[in-house]
C-alpha positions in Angstrom: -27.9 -16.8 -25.0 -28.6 -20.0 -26.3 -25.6 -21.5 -28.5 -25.3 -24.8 -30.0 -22.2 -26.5 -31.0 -22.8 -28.0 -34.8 -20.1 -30.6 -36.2 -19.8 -33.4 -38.3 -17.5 -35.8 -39.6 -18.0 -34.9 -43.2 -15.6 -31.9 -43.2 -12.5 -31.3 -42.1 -12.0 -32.0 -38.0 -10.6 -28.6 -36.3 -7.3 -28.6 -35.8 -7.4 -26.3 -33.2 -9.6 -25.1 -29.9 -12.8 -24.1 -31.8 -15.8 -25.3 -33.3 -17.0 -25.6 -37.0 -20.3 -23.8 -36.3 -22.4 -22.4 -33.9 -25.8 -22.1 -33.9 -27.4 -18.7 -32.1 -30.9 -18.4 -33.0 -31.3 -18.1 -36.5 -27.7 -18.0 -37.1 -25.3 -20.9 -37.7 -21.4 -19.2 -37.9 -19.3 -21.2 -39.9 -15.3 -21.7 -39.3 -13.0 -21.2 -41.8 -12.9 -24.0 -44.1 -10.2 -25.2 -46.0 -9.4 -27.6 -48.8 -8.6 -30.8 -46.7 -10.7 -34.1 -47.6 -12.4 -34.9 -44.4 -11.8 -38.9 -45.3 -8.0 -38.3 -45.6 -7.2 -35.4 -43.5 -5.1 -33.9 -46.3 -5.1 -31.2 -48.2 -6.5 -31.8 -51.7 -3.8 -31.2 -54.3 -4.9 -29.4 -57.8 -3.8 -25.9 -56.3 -6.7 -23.2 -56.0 -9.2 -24.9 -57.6 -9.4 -28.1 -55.8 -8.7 -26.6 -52.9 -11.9 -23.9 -53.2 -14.0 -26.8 -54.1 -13.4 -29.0 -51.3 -13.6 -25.9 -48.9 -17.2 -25.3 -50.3 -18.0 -29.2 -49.9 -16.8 -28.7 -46.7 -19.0 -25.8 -45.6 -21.8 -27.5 -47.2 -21.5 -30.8 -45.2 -21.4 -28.4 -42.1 -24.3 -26.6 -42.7 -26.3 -30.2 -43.6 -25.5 -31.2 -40.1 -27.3 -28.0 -38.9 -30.0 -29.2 -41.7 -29.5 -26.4 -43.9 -27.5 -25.8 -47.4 -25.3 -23.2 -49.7 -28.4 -21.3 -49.9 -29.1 -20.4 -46.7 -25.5 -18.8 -46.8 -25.9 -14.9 -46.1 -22.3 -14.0 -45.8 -19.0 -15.1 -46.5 -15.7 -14.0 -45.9 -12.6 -15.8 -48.9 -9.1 -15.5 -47.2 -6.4 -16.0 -50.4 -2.9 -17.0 -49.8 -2.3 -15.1 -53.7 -4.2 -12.0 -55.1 -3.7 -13.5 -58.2 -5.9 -16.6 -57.4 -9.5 -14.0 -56.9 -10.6 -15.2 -60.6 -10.0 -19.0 -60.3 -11.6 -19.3 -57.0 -14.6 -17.0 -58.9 -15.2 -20.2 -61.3 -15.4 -22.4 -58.9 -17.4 -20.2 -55.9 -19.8 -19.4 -58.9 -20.5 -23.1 -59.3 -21.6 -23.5 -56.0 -23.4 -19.8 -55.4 -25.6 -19.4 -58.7 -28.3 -17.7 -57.6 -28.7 -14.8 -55.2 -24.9 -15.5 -54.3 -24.5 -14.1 -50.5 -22.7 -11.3 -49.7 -19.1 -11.6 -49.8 -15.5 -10.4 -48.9 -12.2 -11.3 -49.8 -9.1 -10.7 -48.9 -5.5 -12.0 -49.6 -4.0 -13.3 -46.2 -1.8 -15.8 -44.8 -3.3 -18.9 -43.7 -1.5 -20.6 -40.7 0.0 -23.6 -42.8 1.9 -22.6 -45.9 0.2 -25.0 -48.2 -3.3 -23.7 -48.0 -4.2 -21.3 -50.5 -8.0 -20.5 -49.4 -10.2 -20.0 -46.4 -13.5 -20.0 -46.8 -16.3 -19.1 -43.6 -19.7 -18.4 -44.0 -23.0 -16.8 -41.8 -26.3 -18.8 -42.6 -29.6 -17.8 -41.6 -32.2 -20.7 -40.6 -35.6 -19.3 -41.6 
């Protein structure tokens, strides 16, 4: 199997023992991304909303270092902190994912560090 290891210093570095994508194939896998500002290393404050847009600037600065963008995104999977938050990430994921918006789950969950409110990972497909 032929992977590649994709990162770049436009999103938020991992703070743990992984990578923020892999590339197998046609496939680029996507970490989780959260709402931290890559220049600061902090989480964005403005709540959900700030925090699902820097999460999608995030993923989109990962998947332009594989040379691809938000609409090569098959698949992504929204982890909330608060059921309640599903409609005001909608506004904001809408913005990004007009058109033929990927297929998508979310779920409410915990995120490791109680001040992140979404998670955000993504499959792309390279044509």
């Amino acid at each position: 199997m032929d992977k590649t290891v994709i990162s770049t210093f436009g999103a938020s570095a991992p703070i743990a023992p992984y990578s923020q994508a892999i590339r197998v194939g046609s496939f680029v896998f996507v970490a989780g991304q959260v709402g931290i500002d890559p220049k600061t290393g902090r989480l964005v404050k403005g709540g959900v909303r700030a925090q699902t847009k820097q999460a999608i600037e995030n993923l989109a600065a990962v998947l332009a270092s594989a040379g691809i963008g938000l609409e090569h995104v098959v698949k992504t999977t929204v982890f909330l902190r608060k059921a309640q938050d599903y409609e005001t990430m909608n506004k904001v994921y809408r913005i990004y994912f007009k058109d033929a918006p990927p297929a998508r789950t979310t779920v409410q969950a915990i995120p490791p560090l109680k001040s992140i409110q979404i998670e955000l990972e993504a499959v792309a497909y390279i044509p």
